[in-house]
VOPAGU-527886 format. One line per 5 residues: number of its first residue (from 1); their letters; for each residue x, y, z of C-alpha. Coordinates in nm, 4 decimals. Example, Ala and Ser with C-alpha at 12.3 -4.5 7.8 and 13.67 -1.06 7.14 Angstrom:
2
1 = as = 1.2300:-0.4500:0.7800 | 1.3670:-0.1060:0.7140
//
This chain:
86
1 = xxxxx = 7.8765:-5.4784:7.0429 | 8.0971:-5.2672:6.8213 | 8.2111:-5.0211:7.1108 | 8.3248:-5.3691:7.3024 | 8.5479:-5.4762:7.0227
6 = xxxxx = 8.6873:-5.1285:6.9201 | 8.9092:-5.1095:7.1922 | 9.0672:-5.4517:7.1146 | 9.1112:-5.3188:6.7363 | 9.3089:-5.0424:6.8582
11 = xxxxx = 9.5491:-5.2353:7.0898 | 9.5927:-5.4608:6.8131 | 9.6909:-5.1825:6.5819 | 9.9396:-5.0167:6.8398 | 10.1274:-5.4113:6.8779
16 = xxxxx = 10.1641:-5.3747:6.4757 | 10.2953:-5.1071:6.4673 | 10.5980:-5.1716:6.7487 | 10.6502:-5.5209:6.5787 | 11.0576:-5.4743:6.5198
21 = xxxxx = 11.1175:-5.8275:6.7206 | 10.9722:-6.1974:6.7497 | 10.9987:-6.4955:6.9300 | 11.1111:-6.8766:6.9538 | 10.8859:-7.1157:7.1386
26 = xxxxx = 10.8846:-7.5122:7.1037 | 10.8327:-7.8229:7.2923 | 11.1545:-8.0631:7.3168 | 11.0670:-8.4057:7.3322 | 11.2870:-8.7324:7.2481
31 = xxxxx = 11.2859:-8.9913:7.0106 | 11.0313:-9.1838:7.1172 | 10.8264:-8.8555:7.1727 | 10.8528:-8.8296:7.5460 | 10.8893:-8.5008:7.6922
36 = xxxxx = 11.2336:-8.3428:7.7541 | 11.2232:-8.1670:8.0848 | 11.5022:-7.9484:8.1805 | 11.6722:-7.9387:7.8194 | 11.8899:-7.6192:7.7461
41 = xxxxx = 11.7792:-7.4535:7.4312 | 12.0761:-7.1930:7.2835 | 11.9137:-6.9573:7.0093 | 12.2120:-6.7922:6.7883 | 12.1441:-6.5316:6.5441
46 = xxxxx = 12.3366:-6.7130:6.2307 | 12.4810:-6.3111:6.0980 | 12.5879:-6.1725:6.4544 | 12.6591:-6.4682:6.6780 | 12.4861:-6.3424:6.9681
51 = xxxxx = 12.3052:-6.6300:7.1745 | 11.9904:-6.6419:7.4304 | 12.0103:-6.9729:7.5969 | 11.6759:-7.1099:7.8385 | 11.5918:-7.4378:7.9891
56 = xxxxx = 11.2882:-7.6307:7.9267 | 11.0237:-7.6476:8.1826 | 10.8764:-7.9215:8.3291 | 10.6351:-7.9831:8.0412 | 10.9457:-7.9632:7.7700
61 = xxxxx = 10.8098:-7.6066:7.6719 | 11.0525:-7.3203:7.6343 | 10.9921:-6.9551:7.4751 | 11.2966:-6.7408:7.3864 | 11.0779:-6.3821:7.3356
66 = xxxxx = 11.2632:-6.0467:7.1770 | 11.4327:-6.2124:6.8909 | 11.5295:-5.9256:6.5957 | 11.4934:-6.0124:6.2216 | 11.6996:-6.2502:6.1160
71 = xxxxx = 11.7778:-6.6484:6.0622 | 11.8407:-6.8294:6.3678 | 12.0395:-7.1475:6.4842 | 11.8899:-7.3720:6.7725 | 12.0181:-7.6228:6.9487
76 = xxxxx = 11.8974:-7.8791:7.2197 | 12.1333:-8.0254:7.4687 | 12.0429:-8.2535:7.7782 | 12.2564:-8.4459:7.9924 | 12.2314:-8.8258:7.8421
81 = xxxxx = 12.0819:-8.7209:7.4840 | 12.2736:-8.6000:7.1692 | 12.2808:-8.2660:7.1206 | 12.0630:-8.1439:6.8387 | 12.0976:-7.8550:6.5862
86 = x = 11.8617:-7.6859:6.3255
//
């Protein structure tokens, strides 16, 4: 048993070690909690300005991976909703 979990120990290690970015994941829904397929989702690092924009899937899910340290702005937009920021 402890030769079967040694292997995951190390991997686990070598992802700390390499952990210079992060991600943004979410699930967009509306008011009345309904999913929000097909939103755009624009992720904009609040000290450099630079943006990664994705769409929602069909389940409302979206995942913006690779983000550097920092503090982020996000905002929601879908044809027929307001636009949201935070």
């Amino acid at each position: 048993m402890k030769w079967s979990i040694a292997p995951l120990l190390i991997c686990c290690l070598a992802v700390a070690c390499f952990g210079q970015s992060s991600g943004i994941q979410g699930i967009t829904t509306d008011e009345s909690k309904a999913l929000a397929p097909g939103a755009k989702v624009t992720v904009t690092n609040v000290a450099t300005g630079v943006s990664n924009t994705t769409t929602t899937n069909e389940q409302g899910f979206y995942t913006v991976p690779f983000l550097g340290p920092g503090s982020y702005r996000i905002e929601v937009s879908k044809s027929g909703f307001a636009s949201v920021t935070r």
